[in-house]
Structures are given as C-alpha cells and as structure tokens.
C-alpha positions as CSV (number, residue, x, y, z in Angstrom):
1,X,48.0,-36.4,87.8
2,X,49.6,-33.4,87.9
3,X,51.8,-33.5,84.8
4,X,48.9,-34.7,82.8
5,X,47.0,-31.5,83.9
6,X,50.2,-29.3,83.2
7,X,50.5,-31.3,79.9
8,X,47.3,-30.1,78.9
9,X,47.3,-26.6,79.9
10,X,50.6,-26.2,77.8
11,X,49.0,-27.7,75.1
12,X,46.0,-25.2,75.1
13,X,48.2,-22.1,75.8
14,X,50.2,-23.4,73.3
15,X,46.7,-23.6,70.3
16,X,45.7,-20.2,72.0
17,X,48.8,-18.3,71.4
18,X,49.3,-20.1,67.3
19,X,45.0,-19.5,66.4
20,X,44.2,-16.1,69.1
21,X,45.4,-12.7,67.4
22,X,47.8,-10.9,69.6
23,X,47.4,-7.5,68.0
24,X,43.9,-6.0,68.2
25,X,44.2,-2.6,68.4
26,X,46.4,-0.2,65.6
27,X,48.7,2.9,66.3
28,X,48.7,5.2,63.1
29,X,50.2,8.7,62.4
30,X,47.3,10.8,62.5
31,X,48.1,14.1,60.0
32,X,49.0,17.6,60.5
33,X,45.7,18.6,58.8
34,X,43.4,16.3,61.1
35,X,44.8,17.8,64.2
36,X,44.1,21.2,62.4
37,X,40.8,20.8,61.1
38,X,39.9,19.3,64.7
39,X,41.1,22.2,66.5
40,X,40.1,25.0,63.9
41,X,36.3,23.9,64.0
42,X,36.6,24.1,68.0
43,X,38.2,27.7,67.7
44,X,35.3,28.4,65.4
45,X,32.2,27.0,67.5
46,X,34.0,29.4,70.5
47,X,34.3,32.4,68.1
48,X,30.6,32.0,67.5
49,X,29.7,30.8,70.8
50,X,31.3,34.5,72.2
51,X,29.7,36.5,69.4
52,X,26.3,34.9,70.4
53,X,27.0,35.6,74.0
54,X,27.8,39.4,73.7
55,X,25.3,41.9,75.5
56,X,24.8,44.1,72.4
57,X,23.9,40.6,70.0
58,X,21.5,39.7,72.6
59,X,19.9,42.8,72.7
60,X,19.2,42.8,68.7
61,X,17.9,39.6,69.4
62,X,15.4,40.8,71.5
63,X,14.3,43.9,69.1
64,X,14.4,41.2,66.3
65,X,12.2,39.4,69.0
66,X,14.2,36.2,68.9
67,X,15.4,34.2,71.9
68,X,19.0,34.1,72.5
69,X,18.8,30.7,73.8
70,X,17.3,29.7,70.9
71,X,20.2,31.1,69.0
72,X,22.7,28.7,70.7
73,X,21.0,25.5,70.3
74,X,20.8,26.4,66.2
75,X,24.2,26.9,66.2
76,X,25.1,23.8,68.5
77,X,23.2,21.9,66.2
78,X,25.1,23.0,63.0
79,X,27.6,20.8,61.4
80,X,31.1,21.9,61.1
81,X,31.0,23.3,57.6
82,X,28.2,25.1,58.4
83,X,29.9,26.8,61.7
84,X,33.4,27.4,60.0
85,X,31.0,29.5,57.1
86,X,29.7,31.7,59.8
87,X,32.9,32.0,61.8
88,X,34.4,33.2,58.4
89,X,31.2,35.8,58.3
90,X,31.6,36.6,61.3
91,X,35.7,37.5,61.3
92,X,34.8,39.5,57.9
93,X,32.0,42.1,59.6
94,X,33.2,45.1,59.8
95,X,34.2,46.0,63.2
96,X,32.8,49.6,63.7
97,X,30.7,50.0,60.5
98,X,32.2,51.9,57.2
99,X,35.0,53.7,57.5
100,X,34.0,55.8,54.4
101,X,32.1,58.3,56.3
102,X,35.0,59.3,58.2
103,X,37.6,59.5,55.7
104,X,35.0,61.8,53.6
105,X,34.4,63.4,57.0
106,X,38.3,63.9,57.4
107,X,38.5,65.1,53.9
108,X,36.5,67.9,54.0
109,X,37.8,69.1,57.1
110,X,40.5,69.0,55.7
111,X,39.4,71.1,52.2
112,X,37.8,73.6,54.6
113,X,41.3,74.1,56.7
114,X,42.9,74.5,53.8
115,X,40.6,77.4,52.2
116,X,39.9,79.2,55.1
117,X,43.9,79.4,56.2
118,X,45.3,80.2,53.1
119,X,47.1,83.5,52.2
C-alpha cells in the first residue's frame, strides 16, 4: 500500500513540476535615469516642502490671507511634473532681490569718491 501511494505522489510531483511555471517573478536592470528621476522628484517635493515651511513664506501667506496648511496639501497633491516646475522656480528666485540697485549704488559712490578726491 505504501508504494502505490509513493507511486502516485511521484507521479503528481512529477505532472506538477513539467505543467506548474517555476519562474514567476522577473529581475531586470532598472536604468541610471529611473533611479534619477525617482530621486530628483523626491529632492524636489523637499525643496518645496522647506520653502513652504519657512517663517517669512508663512507670514506672506497670512497677509495674502491664505492658509499655510492649505498650501501643503496643493502641493502634495501635485504630480511630479508639476512639482519639478516649481522646484525649478523656486531654485531661479532671486535670493536677496536685484542686485542692480547696489551695483548703481556702488557706482556712484564710487563717481562721487572719485570727484571729490581728485587733485
């Protein structure tokens, strides 16, 4: 009775392994440029994130009379084009406004120093 049973176990291992797939998952190369794009949007989302988070955005906010909180979930809710377009924006402000004014400012010091010293 046994070998009967151990025939047909053998048997059906032996249909399962011949009709059953033994591969169901695939291992790929993913590319340079997905593991950049992946981590460049994340990098952006945190650029935006920390420009949204600053004391001195908030408080326009609040003259502009617009919720800070309200702020954030618009921009979690953007897709990743959209964020990467205001990260870019955001990266080409200007810092600490013109920097005409003091290079005219500079300039006419400078005219002035020279006329009043001269011999």
């Amino acid at each position: 009775m046994t070998s009967v049973f151990k025939k047909m176990i053998c048997r059906f291992l032996a249909i399962a392994l011949i009709t059953l797939p033994f591969q169901t998952g695939q291992a790929s190369m993913i590319s340079t440029d997905q593991v950049n794009t992946a981590a460049t949007v994340q990098l952006d989302r945190n650029l935006v994130s920390n420009y949204l988070s600053r004391a001195d955005t908030v408080n326009e906010f609040q003259i502009l009379g617009l919720n800070a909180q309200d702020a954030r979930d618009r921009v979690a809710a953007m897709t990743d084009d959209e964020v990467s377009t205001l990260a870019g924006k955001i990266s080409a402000a200007n810092a600490g406004g013109d920097a005409g004014g003091v290079l005219l400012f500079i300039l006419v010091v400078g005219v002035v120093w020279y006329f009043a010293f001269r011999r």
